[in-house]
N, C-alpha and C positions, 0 to 999 in steps of 0.2 A: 504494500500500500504506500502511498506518497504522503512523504516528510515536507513540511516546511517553516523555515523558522524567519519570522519578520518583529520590526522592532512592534513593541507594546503600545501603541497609538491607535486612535480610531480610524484614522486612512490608511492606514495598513489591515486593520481587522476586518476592514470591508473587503479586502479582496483576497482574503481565507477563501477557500471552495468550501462548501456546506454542502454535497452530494453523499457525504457517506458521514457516519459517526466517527466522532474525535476523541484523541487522546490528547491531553494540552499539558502544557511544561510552561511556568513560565518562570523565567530566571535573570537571575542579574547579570552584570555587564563579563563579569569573571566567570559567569556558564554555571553558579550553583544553581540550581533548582531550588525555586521561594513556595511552588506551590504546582499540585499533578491538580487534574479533573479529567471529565470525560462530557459529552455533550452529543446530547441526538443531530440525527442528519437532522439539518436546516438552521439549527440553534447555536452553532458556535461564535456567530457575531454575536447574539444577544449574548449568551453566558460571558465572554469575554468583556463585553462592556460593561458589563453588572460588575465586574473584577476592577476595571480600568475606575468605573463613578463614584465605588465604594472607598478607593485609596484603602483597604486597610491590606491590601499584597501590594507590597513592591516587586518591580520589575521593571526589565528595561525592554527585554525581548521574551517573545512568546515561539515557542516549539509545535507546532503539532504533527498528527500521526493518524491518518486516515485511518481505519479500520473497518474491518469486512461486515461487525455486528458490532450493536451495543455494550452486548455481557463480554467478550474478548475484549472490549474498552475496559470495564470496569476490574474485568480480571486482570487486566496489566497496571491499570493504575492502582489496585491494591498491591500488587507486587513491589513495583515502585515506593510506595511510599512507605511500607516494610524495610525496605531494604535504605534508600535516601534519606525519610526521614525530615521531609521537606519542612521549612520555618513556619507556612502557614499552615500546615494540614492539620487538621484536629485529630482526626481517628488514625490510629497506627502511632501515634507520635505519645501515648500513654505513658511510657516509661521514661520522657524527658523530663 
């Protein structure tokens, strides 16, 4: 499936493709990872701007990860954030 990573602004988020479900990273300018999600086909502009209006994730660039289904989104972003341990994620992050 196709990757692509553009800066963390709203003229960049508008030109995301929204045809399949997403996997989203979004991290700082050094490449950590601040925060995983996932986002149904057609919804990755809105989830993302809901990120970008809230300010409470920093970021500079956003990652994403086309994927074939939903649940193969939510099953990699549990993984990730298991293993990362990302600054914004709530769940998986229990033992910080």
């Amino acid at each position: 499936m196709g990757k692509k990573t553009v800066k963390f602004n709203v003229s960049n988020i508008d030109k995301l493709p929204k045809d399949k479900p997403v996997l989203y990273k979004i991290k700082t300018n050094a490449g950590t990872t601040n925060y995983v999600g996932v986002a149904k086909r057609g919804r990755i502009q809105e989830r993302l701007k809901e990120h970008l209006n809230s300010e409470e994730i920093k970021g500079i660039k956003v990652e994403i990860e086309q994927m074939p289904s939903i649940a193969e989104a939510k099953e990699k972003e549990t993984r990730i954030i298991k293993r990362t341990k990302p600054k914004y994620n709530k769940q998986g992050n229990e033992d910080n």
